[in-house]
N, C-alpha and C positions, 0 to 999 in steps of 0.2 A: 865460179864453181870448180875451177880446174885443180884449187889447193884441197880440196874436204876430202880427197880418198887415196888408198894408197890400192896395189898391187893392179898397177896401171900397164899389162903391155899392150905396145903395140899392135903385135899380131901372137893369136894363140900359138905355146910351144906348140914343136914337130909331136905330129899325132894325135893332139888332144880333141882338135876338132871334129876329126875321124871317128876318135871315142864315143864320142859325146853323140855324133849322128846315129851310131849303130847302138847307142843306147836306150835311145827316142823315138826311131824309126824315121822314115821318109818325111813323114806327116809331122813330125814331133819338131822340126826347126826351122830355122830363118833367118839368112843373111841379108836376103834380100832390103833394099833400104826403103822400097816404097810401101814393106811390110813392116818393121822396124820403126819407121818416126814416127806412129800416133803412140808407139809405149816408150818414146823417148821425149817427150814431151809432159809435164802431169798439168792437169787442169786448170790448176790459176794461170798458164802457157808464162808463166814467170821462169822456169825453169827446163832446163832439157842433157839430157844425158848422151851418151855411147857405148857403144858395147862391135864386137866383132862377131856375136852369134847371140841368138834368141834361141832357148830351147824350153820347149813346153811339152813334156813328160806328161803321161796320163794314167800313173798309178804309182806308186810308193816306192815301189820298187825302182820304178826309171828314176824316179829323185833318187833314190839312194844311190843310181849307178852312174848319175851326172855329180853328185855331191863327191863322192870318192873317185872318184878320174879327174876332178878339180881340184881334191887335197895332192891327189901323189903328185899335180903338176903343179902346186904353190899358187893356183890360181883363183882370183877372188869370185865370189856369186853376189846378185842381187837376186831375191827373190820380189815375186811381183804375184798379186792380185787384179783389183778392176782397175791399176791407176787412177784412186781418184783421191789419193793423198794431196797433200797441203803445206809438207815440210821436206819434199824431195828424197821422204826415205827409198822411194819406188824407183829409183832411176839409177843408172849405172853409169860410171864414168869408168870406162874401158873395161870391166870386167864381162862375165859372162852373165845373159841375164835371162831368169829362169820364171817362165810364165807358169803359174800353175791354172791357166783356164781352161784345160782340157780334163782335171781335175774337178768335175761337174755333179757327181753324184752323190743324191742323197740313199747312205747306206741302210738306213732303217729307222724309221718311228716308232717308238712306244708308250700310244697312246697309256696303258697302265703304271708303267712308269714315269709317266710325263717325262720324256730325252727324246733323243731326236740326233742320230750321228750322219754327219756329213761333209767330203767332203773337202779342201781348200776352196776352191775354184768357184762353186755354189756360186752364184748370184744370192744375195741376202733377201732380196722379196720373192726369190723362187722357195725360200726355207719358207717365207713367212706363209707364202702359201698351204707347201706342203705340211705344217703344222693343222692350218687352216681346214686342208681336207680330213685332218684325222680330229679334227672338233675339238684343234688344242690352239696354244698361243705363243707364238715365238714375238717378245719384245722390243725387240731390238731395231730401231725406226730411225731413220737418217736421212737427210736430200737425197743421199746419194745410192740408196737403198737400190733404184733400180739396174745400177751399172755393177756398184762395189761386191766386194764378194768376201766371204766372213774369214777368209785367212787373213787377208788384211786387218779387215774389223778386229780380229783376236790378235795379232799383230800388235796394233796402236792403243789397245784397250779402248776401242768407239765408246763414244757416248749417246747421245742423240736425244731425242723429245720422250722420252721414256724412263729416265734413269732416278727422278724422284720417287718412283712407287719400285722401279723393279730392277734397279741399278747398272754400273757398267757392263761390259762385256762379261771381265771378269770374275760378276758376280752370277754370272750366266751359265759359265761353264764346269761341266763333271769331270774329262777328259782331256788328254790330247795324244796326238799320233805325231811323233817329233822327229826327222829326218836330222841325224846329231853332224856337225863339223865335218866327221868323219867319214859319214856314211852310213853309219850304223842306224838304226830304224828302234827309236822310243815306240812301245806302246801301252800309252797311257789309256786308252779309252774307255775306263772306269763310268759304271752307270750311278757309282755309289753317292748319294748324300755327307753317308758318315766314314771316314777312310785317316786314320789320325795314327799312319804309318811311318814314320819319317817326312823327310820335309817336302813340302806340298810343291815337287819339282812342275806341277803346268802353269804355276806362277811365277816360274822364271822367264816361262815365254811366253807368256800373253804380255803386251805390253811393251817388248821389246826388240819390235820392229827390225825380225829377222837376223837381229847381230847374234845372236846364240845358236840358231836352227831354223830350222824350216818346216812349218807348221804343216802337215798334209791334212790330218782329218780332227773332226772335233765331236767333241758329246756331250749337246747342247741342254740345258733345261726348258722345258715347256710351262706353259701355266694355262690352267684355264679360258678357257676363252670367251671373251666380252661380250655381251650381247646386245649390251644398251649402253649409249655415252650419251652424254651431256655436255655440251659445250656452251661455252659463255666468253665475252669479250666487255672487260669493265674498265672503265677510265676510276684512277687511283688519284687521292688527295695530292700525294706528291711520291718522291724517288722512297722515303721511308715507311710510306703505307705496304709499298708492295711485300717487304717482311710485316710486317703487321698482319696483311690480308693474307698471306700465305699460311701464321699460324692458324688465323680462324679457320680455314679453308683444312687444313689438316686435321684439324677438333673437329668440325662438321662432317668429315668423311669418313672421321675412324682411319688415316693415316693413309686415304687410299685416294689421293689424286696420282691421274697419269700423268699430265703434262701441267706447269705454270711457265708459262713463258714471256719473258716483257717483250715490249715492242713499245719504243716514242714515237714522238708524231711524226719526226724524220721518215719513218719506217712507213707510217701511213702516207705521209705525201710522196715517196717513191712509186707505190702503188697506183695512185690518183693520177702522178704523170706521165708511166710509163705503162702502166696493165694498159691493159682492156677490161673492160667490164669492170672493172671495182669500185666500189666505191667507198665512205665512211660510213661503219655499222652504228656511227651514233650522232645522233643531232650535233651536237656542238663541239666543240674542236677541244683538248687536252693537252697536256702535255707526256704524259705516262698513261699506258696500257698493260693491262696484263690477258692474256692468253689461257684461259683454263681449261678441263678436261678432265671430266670424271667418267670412268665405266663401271659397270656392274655386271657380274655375270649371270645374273635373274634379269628379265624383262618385264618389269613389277614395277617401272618411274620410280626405284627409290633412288637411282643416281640423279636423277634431275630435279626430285624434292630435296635430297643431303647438299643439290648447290643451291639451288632458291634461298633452302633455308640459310647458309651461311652469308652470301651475297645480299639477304635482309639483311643481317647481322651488323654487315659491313658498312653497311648503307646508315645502317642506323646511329653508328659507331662516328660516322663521317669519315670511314679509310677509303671505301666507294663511292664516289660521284656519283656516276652515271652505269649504267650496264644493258647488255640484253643479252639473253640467251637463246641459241637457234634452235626455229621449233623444228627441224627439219636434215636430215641429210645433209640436203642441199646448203642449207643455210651454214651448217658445220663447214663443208667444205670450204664454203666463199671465205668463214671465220679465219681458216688456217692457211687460205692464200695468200692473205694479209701478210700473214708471217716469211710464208717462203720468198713473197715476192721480196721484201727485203736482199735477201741474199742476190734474188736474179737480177732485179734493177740497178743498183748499187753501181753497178761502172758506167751505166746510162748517165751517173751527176758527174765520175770525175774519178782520177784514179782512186783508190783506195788503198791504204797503209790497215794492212788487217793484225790483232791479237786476239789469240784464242786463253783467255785465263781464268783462273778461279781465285775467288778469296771465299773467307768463311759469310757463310748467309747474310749473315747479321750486317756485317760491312761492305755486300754488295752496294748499297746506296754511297757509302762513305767514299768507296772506292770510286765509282761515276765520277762523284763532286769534284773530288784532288784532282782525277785524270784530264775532266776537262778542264778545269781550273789551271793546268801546269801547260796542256796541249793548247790554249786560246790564246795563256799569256807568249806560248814560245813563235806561234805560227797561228795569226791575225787573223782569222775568218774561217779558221778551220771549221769541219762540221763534222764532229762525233756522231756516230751511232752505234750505241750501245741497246745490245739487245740481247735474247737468247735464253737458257734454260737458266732463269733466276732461282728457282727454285733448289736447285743442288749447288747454287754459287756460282756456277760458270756463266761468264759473261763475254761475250764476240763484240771488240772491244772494236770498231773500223771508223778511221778516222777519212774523210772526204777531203780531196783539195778543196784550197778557197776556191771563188770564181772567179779571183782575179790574179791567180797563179795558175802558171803554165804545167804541165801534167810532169815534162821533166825536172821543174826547179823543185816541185812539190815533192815528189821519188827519190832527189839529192838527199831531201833531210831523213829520206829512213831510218837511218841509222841513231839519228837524234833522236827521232820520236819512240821508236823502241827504247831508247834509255829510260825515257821522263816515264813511259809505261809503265816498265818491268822493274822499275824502281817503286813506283809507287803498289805494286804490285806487292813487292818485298817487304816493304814497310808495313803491310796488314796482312801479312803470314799470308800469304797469297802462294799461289804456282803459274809460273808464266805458261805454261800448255797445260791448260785442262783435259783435252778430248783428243788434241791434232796430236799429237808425239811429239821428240824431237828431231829427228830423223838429221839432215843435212846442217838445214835453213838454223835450227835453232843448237845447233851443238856447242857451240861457245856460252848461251846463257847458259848452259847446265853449269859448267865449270864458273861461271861468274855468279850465279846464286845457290846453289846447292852447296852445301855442307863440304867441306874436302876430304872428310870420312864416307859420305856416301860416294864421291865419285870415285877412291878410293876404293871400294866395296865391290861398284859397279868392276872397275878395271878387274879385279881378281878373279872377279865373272866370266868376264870374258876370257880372261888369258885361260882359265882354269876349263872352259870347255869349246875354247878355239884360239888353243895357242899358236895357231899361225897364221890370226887373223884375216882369215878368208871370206867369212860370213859379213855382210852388206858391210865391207870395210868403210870407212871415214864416215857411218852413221852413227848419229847416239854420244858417241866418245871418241 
């Protein structure tokens, strides 16, 4: 990781660090190291950074007076949320690295406007609650919900188990509050719907994982809130039913499922051997599952008749084998543990070679067939698991060592198996990061499948509103 970034000193110029304490306060930083490695480190612990000072600012203003005391000394920033990115955008390699978790408040709810401004730092199930109290709905649902914090989320443009009915991030957002290269303090915080003023500058930075700015506060959209779901967990004919079953499922809802998510039986037998308590929500053994999830915001059972009835459909059609649906809370929850266990058990079998991609719907199945078909003939006993929000096309593509390879021969070939992927990826108009970013890890695919006019595009972006490339230098581009 030591080649991916540039404006590397050693030790801050004379002064800067002086600066930067009295722009934070006492409380506002840390050099200390045994405070410093859990946010040098990101989660998959694949990766790890440095930095010579942590500073965690707790208003807009202290960013804007670390951000400009960082431009006049040429010195680069990372910005940082809950670290629980996936592509090392969050980590610093020698620059300064700027936590916004003290950056914690939710500025105001309005319930009649359905918004909701809050913010960097937020914890993302602290917003969903605070929607919650005002008897509204904030969407945006992720594993990672309880740590993660929505300047991140808005950052990478998250995706999560929600994006079929109510879309990404940045479909989510009215505003933004943007700390510029400079210093200078954007304030977009727009409550407006309709605003068709020049160009839509907060979708320069959602998405773009702090190389442009520094996101401080956001002006979220609400939605009603749910009062009755229906969950169901159905074994599908095969890999091509689950488009099949998806359109019924869209016709019978009037376009309004929350969640369709696959899960193979890989995914169930992870659960079986490594949970507790789990067990198979259906007599006989499958190969393909899918995950559903309709809500309603009336408490009137017409979400759990609009799935019965289309799950007949299916059934009768022969895209659905087998099904059941939870009569119960309780039963919903155990449904969707299925799902998360997935992701936790996964290094309990063996390392994992993870991709996060999307192709168009329709060729999610096509896509599976090649990928595994290219990954068995390369490397002999692999074990795919392909799982994840099928329903918007993105698929969390994780391949498992054999079991009769060693965890480090298996990690050698990363590089190859990323190839044989992100090619087959490319070849069905795919994107090799759907949800994750490109942050570090993936900065070379950009430039190897992207257009050379968009990355092109991107460059003039960045020179154009951080010409001296200070802002999360060596991510992205």
């Amino acid at each position: 990781m030591n080649n991916i970034a540039r404006k590397l000193p050693a030790v801050l110029p004379d002064g800067l660090a002086d600066a930067l304490r009295a722009a934070v306060g006492p409380k506002g930083w840390s050099d200390d190291p045994q405070v410093l490695a859990p946010q040098l480190k990101d989660w998959t612990g694949y990766y790890t950074g440095t930095t010579p000072l942590m500073v965690m600012p707790a208003s807009t203003a202290e960013v804007s007076a670390v951000v400009r005391a960082c431009a006049e000394a040429g010195v680069g920033i990372v910005p940082q949320s809950g670290n629980t990115g996936l592509v090392g955008a969050q980590l610093p390699h020698g620059q300064v690295l700027l936590s916004l978790k003290r950056m914690n408040k939710v500025r105001g709810v309005d319930a009649l406007d359905y918004t909701m401004t809050a913010e960097a730092g937020c914890v993302l199930a602290d917003l969903q609650k605070a929607a919650q109290d005002a008897d509204r709905f904030f969407p945006l649902s992720l594993g990672a919900e309880g740590s993660c914090m929505i300047g991140g989320n808005l950052s990478t443009n998250a995706g999560g188990i929600n994006v079929l009915r109510y879309g990404n991030t940045r479909e989510l957002v009215l505003g933004l509050e943007v700390v510029m290269p400079d210093g200078r303090v954007w304030d977009g915080l727009r409550r407006l719907r309709k605003d068709n003023t020049g160009y839509a500058l907060k979708h320069l930075f959602v998405g773009a994982e702090g190389t442009l700015g520094i996101i401080t506060a956001a002006t979220l959209r609400l939605f009603p809130r749910p009062v009755e779901q229906a969950t169901a967990f159905a074994a599908i004919r095969d890999l091509d039913a689950a488009v099949e079953l998806l359109s019924i499922l869209r016709a019978g809802s009037g376009d309004a499922i929350s969640s369709y998510e696959l899960i193979p039986r890989m995914g169930i037998e992870l659960g079986l051997e490594y949970g507790t308590g789990m067990s198979d929500p259906l007599a006989a053994e499958y190969d393909w599952h899918v995950l559903i999830e309709f809500t309603g915001t009336v408490a009137d059972g017409t979400a759990r008749a609009k799935l019965e009835a289309a799950l007949g459909e299916a059934l009768e059609k022969g895209v659905v084998v087998d099904a059941t649906i939870a009569a119960s809370t309780d039963q919903s929850l155990k449904l969707w543990r299925i799902r998360e266990a997935m992701v936790e058990y996964q290094y309990r079998a063996g390392a994992s070679i993870k991709h996060d991609i999307s192709v168009p719907v329709s060729r999610v199945p096509e896509f599976i067939r090649r990928a595994d078909r290219a990954l068995e003939a390369m490397v002999p006993g692999i074990r795919p698991l392909a799982f994840g929000h099928v329903g918007d096309g993105n698929v969390h593509y994780n391949l498992t060592q054999p079991k009769d390879m060693t965890r480090e021969a298996y990690l050698a070939l990363s590089e190859d198996i990323h190839r044989a992927v992100y090619d087959t990826v490319a070849a069905l108009d795919g994107s090799f990061s759907a949800e994750h970013g490109v942050g570090a890890v993936k900065r070379d695919e950009l430039k190897r499948y992207r257009p050379p006019i968009e990355v092109e595009l991107m460059r003039r972006l960045k020179q154009a509103l951080d010409p001296q490339g200070l802002m999360n230098p060596g991510k992205v581009l």
